[in-house]
Structure formats: structure tokens, C-alpha cells
N, C-alpha and C positions, 0 to 999 in steps of 0.2 A: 849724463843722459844715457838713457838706454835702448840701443836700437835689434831689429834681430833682420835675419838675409837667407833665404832663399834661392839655388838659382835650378838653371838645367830641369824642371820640371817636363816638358815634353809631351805636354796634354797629345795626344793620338793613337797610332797603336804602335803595338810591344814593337821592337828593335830589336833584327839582329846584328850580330857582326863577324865577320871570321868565322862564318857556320854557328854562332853561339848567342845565344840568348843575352843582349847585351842592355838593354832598356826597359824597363820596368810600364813603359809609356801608358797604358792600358790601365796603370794603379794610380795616376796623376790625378784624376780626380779626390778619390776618397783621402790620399798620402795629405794630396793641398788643402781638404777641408779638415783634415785632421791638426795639419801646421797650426790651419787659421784659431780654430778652438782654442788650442794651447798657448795660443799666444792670446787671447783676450781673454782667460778664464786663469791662468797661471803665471805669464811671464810680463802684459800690460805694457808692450817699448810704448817708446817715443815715437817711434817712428819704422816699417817695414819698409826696407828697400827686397825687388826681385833681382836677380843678376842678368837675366835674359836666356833665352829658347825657352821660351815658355810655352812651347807649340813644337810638336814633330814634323815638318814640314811635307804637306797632301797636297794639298792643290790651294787656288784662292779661296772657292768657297770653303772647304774644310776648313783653312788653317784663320778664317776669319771665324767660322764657326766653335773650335777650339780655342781659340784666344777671351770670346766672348764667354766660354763656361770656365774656363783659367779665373776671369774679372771676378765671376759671379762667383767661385768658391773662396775666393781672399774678400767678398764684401764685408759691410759691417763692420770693420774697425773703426775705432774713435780714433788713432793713430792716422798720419798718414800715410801714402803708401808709393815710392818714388819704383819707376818701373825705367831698366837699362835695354836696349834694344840686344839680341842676342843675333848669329846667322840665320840660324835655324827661321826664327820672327820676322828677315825680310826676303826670305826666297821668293813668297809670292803675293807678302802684303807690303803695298808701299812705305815710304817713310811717312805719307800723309794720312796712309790710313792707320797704319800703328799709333801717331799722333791722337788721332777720333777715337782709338777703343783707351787709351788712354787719360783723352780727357787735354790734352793738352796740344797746345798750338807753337808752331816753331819746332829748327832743329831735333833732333832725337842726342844731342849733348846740350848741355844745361847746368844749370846749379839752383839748389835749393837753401833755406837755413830753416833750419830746426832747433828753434832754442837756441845754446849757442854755438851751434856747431853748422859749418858752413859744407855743404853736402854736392860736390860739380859729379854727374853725369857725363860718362864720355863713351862716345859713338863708336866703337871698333868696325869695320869693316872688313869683310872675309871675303875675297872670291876664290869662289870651292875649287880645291885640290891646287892654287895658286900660291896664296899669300895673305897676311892678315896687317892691315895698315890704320895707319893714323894718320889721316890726309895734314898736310902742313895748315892747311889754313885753320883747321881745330886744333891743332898745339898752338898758332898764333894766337887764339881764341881764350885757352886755357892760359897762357899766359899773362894775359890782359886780367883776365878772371880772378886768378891768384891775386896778383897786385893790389887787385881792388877789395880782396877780401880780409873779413876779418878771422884770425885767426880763432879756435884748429882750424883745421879742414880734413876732410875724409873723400877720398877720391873712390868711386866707384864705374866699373867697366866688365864687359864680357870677357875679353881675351886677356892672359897673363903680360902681364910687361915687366917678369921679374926674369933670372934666367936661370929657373928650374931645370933641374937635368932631370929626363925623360924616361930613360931607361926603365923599366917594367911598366910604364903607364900603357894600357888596353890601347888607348885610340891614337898617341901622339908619337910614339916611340920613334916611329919610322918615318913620322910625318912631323915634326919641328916647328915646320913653315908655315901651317897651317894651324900651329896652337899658339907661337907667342907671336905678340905684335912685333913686327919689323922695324917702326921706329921708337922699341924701346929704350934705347941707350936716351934718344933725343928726351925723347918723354921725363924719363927719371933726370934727366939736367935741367929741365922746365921744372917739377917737384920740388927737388932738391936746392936748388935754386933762389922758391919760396921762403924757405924757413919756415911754412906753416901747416904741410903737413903731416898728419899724425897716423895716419893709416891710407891704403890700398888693398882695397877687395874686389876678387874675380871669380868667374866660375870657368865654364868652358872644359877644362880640364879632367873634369869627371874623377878627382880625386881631392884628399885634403891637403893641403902644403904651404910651408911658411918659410916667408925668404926676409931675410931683415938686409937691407943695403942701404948707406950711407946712411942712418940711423931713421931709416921708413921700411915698417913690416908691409911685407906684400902678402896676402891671404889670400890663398884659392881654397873655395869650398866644396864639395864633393855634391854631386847632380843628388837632384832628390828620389830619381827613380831609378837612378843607378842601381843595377845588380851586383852587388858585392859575392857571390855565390857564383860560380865557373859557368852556370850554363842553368838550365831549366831544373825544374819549376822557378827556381828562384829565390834572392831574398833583397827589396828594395832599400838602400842606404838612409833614406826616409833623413837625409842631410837637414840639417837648420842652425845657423848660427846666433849667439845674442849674445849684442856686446854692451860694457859696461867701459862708458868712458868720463872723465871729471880729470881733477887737476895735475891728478899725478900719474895717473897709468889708462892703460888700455885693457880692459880683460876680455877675452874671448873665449867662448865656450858655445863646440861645437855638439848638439845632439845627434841623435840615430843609433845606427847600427857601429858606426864607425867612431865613439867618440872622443876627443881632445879637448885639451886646454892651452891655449897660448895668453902671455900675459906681459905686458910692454910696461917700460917705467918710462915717463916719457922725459927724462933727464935731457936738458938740449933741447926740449920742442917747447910749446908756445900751449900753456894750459888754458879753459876754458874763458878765462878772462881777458886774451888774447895779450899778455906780458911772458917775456921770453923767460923762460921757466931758469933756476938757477942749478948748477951742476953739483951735486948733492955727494959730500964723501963719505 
């Protein structure tokens, strides 16, 4: 199947940071109806997940009102369209009402399938300049979740839970604690655990990065209106991933201004028919 990802859009205005023109925010519109195009006129997934901060956080009514023109420029797909809660998305709209502009009822962690590929949604939780968690009763949750699924699975969430080292990254460098999740060790023994899945995708991070551990790639994708350029005028990262996943590999293939190929053979994992793949000499 073919799905393509999204995240760190940022619908509001520009961002700075450290004196420097650091967010594109202001170009969120036209970058995400440009996405939208190219993906239903050239690339056709299966399915568009967003990663979350899909909104620079203003107030309520702004950041409701941004989320609402976020919806309307990814409308129109024949695909569907699985949306991950980012921080940014609950400073001042609730869990219930992100649910409403979404469409969807329950928790902000979930699972979808899509074909045949089992799709869980997980909730990260940030409190600003603190810490960024994964409350126990949603790894409880996930765990239950797994069990009962049929294999692959692809795990998607805002915050990293791999252990990227940080050094030269703009926003995390100095700040750790507030980019990877806390209970990641727990999280990846939940994963790992499974035997079933075949990928982790994040965003948050506001760079591209690939971490493969215990034989699961972790993906963080680079914000879409990220400034890749030191400072003003600028030039937006205009980020978007699409993957190609079936019996034997993963391929990913990231566009923009920044772009990569990562490519997984999934020897060890569990191919789309959900039988334990055989180790291949």
C-alpha cells in the first residue's frame, strides 16, 4: 500500500526563534494546498496521515479558526485522512474539540486499518518547558491493541520515541526533554514485544532522521514550513513523505527542499499477509 505524511504545518503566523526567522507559519496555507494537489493528481496513497501541530498556537478562537482552514486545504481526497494530535493543537483547543474538527469521537489515540495495514494513533502529551509523556494507561491501551491486531502495523505519534542525538538540531539541542517522549524505552518494549510492527513515524523535531532499533525504523520528518535558510526572507522545507509498503520492504521517500530515501527490508517482520516473514540469506 501506499500512504504519504505530513506533519509541523503550523497554520498562523511566521515564528521566530533565537532572534531568527524560524517558521514559515504564514506560507502553511498555500505549502498544504500545494501537498494536497500533488498528492491527488501525481502520487494517489492510500491513505494521508498529518503528524500534528497543524496550528501555531494564538488563542481559542484563532487556533480553532486555523485548524478549520488546515481541514479545508487537505479536503477532497478520495483517500482517507488519519489526523495525530500535536502540542502546539492542544494549548487551547480541547481534546473534545480537536475530536469535532476532526470528525471523530473518543480518545485522540486510536487505531485505524487500511487495507491491510493496521494504522494505531498515539497521544503524546507535552507540558511546555517540562516534559513530554506517554501516560501508562495508553501504553496499557496499546498493548491490548497490538495483541489484538493483525499484523503489519505502523505506529504513528508527534513526539520522537527513538533516541536521536540532538546536537545541531535549531529547537531540541538544549532542550531533550521536551522533544523525546520520557516513556520511551517502555514504549519500544510494548513495540518490540509485538512482533508486528513494521514502521514508527514522528514529527515534532523539525528535521529529517532515521533511527532503526531492535529491527523497527523510527522516522521523524521534517516540519513543512520549516525554514531551512538561517534567518529571513527565507526558504520553506515544504517536507512530505510517501511510503511504499508490501511484502517485503518499506520504502520511503521524502520530498522538498530537503530530500531522502530511506528503504527497510522487512526480514524478521510480519509481511502484509500477516505470516512471519522468513529470514532471507
Amino acid at each position: 500500500m501506499r500512504f504519504a505524511l505530513i506533519t509541523d504545518v503550523h497554520f498562523g503566523p511566521r515564528a521566530h526563534f533565537q532572534g531568527k526567522l524560524r517558521k514559515l507559519s504564514h506560507e502553511a496555507g498555500r505549502l498544504t494546498r500545494s501537498f494536497a494537489d500533488h498528492m491527488r493528481s501525481a502520487v494517489r496513497p492510500d491513505l494521508v496521515i498529518q503528524l500534528g501541530d497543524a496550528i501555531e498556537d494564538q488563542s481559542p478562537a484563532a487556533d480553532r479558526q486555523h485548524y478549520a482552514e488546515f481541514l479545508a486545504a487537505l479536503a477532497g481526497f478520495d483517500a482517507p485522512v488519519l489526523h495525530v494530535a500535536g502540542n502546539h493543537d492542544t494549548v487551547h483547543l480541547s481534546e473534545r474539540e480537536l475530536g469535532e474538527l476532526w470528525g471523530h469521537d473518543g480518545p485522540l489515540y486510536y487505531s485505524r486499518r487500511c487495507g491491510d495495514v493496521e494504522f494505531i494513533v498515539l497521544h503524546t502529551q507535552e507540558t511546555k518547558d517540562v516534559a513530554v509523556r506517554l501516560p501508562e494507561a495508553q501504553l496499557a491501551w496499546l498493548a491490548r491493541t497490538l495483541e489484538a491486531a493483525r499484523p503489519p502495523v505502523v505506529v504513528v505519534m508527534h513526539h520522537p520515541a527513538s533516541e536521536m542525538h540532538l546536537a545541531g538540531n535549531r529547537w531540541f539541542e538544549k532542550a531533550p526533554h521536551i522533544c523525546r517522549v520520557a516513556e520511551r524505552k517502555a514504549l519500544r518494549r510494548v513495540l518490540e514485544a509485538s512482533g508486528k510492527v513494521v514502521a514508527v513515524f514522528n514529527g515534532h523535531a523539525h528535521w529529517n532522521h532515521f533511527d532503526l532499533i531492535a529491527g523497527i525504523p523510527y522516522v521523524t520528518l521534517q516540519s513543512l514550513t520549516e525554514n531551512v535558510d538561517d534567518d529571513a526572507p527565507g526558504r520553506a522545507a515544504a517536507a512530505f513523505a510517501v511510503c511504499d509498503l508490501d511484502a517485503r520492504r518499506l520504502r520511503v521517500d521524502v520530498g522538498g527542499e530537503q530530500p531522502v530515501r530511506y528503504q527497510v527490508e522487512l526480514t524478521g517482520s510480519y509481511d502484509v499477509l500477516g505470516r512471519r516473514a522468513r529470514t532471507r540469506q
